[in-house]
N, C-alpha and C positions, 0 to 999 in steps of 0.2 A: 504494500500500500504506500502511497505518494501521499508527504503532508506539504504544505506547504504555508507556512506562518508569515500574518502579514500584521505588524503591530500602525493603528489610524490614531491614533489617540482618540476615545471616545467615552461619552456619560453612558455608560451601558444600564445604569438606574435612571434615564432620560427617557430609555426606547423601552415601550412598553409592548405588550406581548401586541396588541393587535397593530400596532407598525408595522413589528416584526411578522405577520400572515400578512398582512399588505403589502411589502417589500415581495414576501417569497411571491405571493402573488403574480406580481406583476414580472417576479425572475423568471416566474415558470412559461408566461406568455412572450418574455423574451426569447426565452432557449426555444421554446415552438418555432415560433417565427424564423429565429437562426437555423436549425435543424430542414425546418421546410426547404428554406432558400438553397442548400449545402448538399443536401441528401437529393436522389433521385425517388422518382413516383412512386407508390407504392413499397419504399422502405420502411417496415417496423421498426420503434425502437422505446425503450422501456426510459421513464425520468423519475429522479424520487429526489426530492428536493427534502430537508429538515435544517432544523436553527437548534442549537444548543446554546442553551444560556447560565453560562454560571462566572466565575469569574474574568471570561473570558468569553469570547464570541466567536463557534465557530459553526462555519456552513458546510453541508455535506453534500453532494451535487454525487448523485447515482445515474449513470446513465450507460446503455446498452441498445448495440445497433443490430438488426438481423437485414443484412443486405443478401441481395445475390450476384452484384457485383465484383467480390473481394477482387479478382485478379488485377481491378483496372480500378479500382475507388478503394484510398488509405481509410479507411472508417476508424481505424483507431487515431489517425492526426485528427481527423474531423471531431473525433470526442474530444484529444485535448484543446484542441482551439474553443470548441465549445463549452469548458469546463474555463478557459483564459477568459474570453467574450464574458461568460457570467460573472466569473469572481470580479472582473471591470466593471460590471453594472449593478452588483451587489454592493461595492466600495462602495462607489459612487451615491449608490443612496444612503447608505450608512453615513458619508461625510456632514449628512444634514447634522448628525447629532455627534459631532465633534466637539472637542473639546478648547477650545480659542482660550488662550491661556494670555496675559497683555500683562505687561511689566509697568506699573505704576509708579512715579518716585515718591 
């Protein structure tokens, strides 16, 4: 298994759970739409998005292609691009609830 740790600086007691399903939300209608575009017609593929919340924040991105392509379509790049593309648009909303820190004299 591949981790990959990204520290944003963030009030994780800021983002509350239903953010947090509204974020996955709209992650999961991202990766659709990326997958549609990437993938050819009639390719299956499994997605399992989860948020784990404890002193730390992190995203689980499951995903599985059943092509009948293989010889001519990398389906495993296509996942990791697709697993980079999300963790970009996962950040990205997370930065709303960042943590702006300003040096005062």
């Amino acid at each position: 298994m591949v981790k990959k740790i990204r520290r944003i600086g963030l009030k994780l007691r800021d983002i509350s759970l239903d953010d947090l399903l509204d974020i996955l939300e709209r992650l999961e209608l991202e990766i659709r739409r990326y997958l549609h575009n990437k993938l050819p017609p009639k390719t299956d593929y499994d997605l399992i998005l989860s948020v784990e919340k404890n002193d730390v924040l992190t995203l689980n991105i499951d995903i599985g292609i059943i092509g009948e392509y293989e010889d001519i379509i990398d389906y495993k790049a296509i996942v990791n691009d697709t697993i980079n593309y999300a963790r970009r648009f996962f950040e990205k909303e997370l930065k709303k609830y960042r943590v702006i820190e300003e040096n005062t004299p």
